[in-house]
Structure formats: structure tokens, C-alpha cells
C-alpha positions as CSV (number, residue, x, y, z in Angstrom):
1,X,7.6,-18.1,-6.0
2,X,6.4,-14.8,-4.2
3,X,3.8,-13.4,-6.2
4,X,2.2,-9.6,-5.4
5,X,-0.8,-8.4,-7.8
6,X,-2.7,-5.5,-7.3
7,X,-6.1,-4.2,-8.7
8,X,-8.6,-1.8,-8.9
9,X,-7.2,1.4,-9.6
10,X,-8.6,3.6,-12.4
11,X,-9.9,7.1,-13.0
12,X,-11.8,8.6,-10.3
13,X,-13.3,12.4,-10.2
14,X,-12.0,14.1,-7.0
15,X,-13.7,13.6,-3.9
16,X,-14.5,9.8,-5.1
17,X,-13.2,6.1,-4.1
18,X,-11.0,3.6,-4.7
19,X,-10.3,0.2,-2.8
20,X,-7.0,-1.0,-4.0
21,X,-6.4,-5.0,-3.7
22,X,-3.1,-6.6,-3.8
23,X,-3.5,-10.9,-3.5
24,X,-0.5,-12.4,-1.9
25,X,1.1,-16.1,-3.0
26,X,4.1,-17.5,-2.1
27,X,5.0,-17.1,1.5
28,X,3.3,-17.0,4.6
29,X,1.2,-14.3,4.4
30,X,0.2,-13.7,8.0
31,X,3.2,-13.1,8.8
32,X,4.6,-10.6,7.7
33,X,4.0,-6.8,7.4
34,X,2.4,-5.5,4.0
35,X,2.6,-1.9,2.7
36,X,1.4,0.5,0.0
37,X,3.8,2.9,-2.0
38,X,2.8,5.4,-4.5
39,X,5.0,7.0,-7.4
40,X,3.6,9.5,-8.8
41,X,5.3,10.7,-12.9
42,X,8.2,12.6,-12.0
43,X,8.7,12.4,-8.2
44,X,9.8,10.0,-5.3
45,X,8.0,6.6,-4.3
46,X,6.0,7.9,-1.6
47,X,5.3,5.2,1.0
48,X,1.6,5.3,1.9
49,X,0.7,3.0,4.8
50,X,1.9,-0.1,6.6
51,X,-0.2,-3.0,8.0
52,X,1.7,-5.4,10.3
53,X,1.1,-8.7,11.0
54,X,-1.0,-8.0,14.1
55,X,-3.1,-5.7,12.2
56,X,-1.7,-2.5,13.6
57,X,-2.0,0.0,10.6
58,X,0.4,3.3,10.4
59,X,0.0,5.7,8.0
60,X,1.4,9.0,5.6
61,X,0.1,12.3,6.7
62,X,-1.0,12.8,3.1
63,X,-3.6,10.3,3.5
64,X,-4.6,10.2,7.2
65,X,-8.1,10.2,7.4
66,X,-9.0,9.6,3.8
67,X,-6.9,5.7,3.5
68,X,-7.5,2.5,5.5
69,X,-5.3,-0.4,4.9
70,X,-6.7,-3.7,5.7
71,X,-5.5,-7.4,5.2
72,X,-7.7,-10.4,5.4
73,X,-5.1,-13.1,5.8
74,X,-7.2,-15.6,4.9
75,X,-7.7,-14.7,1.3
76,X,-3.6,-13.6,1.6
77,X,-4.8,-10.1,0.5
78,X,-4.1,-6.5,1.9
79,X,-6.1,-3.8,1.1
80,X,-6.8,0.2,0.7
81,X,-9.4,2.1,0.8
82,X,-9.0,5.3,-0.5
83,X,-11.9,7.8,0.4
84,X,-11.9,11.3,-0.5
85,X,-9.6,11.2,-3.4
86,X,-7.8,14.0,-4.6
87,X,-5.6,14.9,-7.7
88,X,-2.5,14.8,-5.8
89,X,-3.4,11.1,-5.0
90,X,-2.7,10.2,-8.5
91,X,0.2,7.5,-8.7
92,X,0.8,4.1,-9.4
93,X,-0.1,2.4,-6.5
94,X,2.4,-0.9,-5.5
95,X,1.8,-3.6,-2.3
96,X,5.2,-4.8,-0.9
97,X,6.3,-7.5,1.4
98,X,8.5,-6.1,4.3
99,X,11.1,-8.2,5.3
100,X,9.6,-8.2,8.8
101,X,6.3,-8.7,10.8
102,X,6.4,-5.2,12.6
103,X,8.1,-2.0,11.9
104,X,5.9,0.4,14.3
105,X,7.5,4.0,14.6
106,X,10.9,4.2,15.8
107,X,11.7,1.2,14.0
108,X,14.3,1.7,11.3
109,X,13.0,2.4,7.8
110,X,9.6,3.1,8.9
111,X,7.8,5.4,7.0
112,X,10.1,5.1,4.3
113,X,10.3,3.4,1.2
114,X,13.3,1.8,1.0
115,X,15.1,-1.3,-0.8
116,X,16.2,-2.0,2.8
117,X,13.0,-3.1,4.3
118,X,11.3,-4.8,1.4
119,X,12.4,-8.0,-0.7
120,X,8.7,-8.5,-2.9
121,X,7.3,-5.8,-5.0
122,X,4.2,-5.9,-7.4
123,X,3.8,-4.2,-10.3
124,X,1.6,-1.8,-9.6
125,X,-1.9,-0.2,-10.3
126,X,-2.6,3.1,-11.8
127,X,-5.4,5.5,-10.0
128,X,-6.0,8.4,-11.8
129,X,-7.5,11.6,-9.7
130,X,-9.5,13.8,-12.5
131,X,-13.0,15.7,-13.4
């Protein structure tokens, strides 16, 4: 069965870094676009950044410049790099599996985290941005 599991989140100071890791299983991995949400207590899931399955990265203007999503397909992990943290960042973190390979702007749903695009979720990890 798909599996999604993410790590390394955890309290940071502002200004500090965190590289998220989220280990695929369960389908094949290369082929398919992964992406990073954020909910943060109270608000929206935010989406935070795509990678598709060419490698092509988009991202949330909220984190241009400080995030960079990666993916080594052959350990069937994505990951993010979040540089330059600050205490707005501070969320649960979640990979998901689109239900495509590509979803580059113009595409429907993109930039947006919706139910439509994604059928895999993980559970999440927790990055806390605080002195």
C-alpha cells in the first residue's frame, strides 16, 4: 500500500534550518509529482511547493527564496529545505502524492491544495519557528 512519512521538523529559532524528508513506498515514485502543504493551528492548508516528475520545482511566494524542494527518486524520497525560517513558517508540514506527473502553472489545481489533485497524504511533521 502507498505509504508517505515525513521527518525532521522540530523547533528552530528564527533565521535557522530545517530539511524536511518525506520517504515514498508503494507506487512508482518517479513518476509522479510530489508536494509539500503546511497547516498552520487555526488557518487553511497552505500548499508550499510542487516537484514534478521531471524535476521542475514551483513554489508559494511565502517561501520563494528561503525553500527548495528536491526528490532523489532513487531513495523514493522528496525533500525541503527550508532556509531562513521564520515564525510564520510554523505548521505541520505534510508530502502528498498528486494524481499526476506535472501540474506546471496554468494547470488546474496548481498552487492549490485541494482533495482534487491529491489521492496520498502523510501525516505530517511539526516545525516549530521560535527564540
Amino acid at each position: 500500500q502507498v505509504q508517505l512519512v515525513e521527518s525532521g521538523g522540530g523547533l528552530v529559532q528564527p533565521g535557522g534550518s530545517l530539511r524536511l524528508s518525506c520517504a515514498a513506498s508503494g507506487f512508482t515514485f518517479s513518476s509522479y509529482l510530489m508536494s509539500w502543504v503546511r497547516q498552520a493551528p487555526g488557518k487553511a492548508l497552505e500548499w508550499v511547493s510542487d516537484i514534478n516528475s521531471g524535476g521542475a520545482a514551483y513554489y508559494a511566494d511565502s517561501v520563494k527564496g528561503r525553500f527548495t524542494i528536491s526528490r532523489d527518486n532513487a531513495k523514493n524520497t522528496v525533500y525541503l529545505q527550508m532556509n531562513s525560517l521564520k515564525p510564520e513558517d510554523t505548521a505541520r508540514y505534510s508530502c502528498s502524492k498528486d494524481l499526476r506527473g506535472d501540474r506546471g502553472p496554468g494547470s488546474p489545481y496548481y498552487s492549490r491544495p485541494s482533495l482534487e489533485r491529491y489521492d496520498y497524504w502523510g501525516q505530517g511533521t511539526q516545525v516549530t519557528v521560535s527564540s
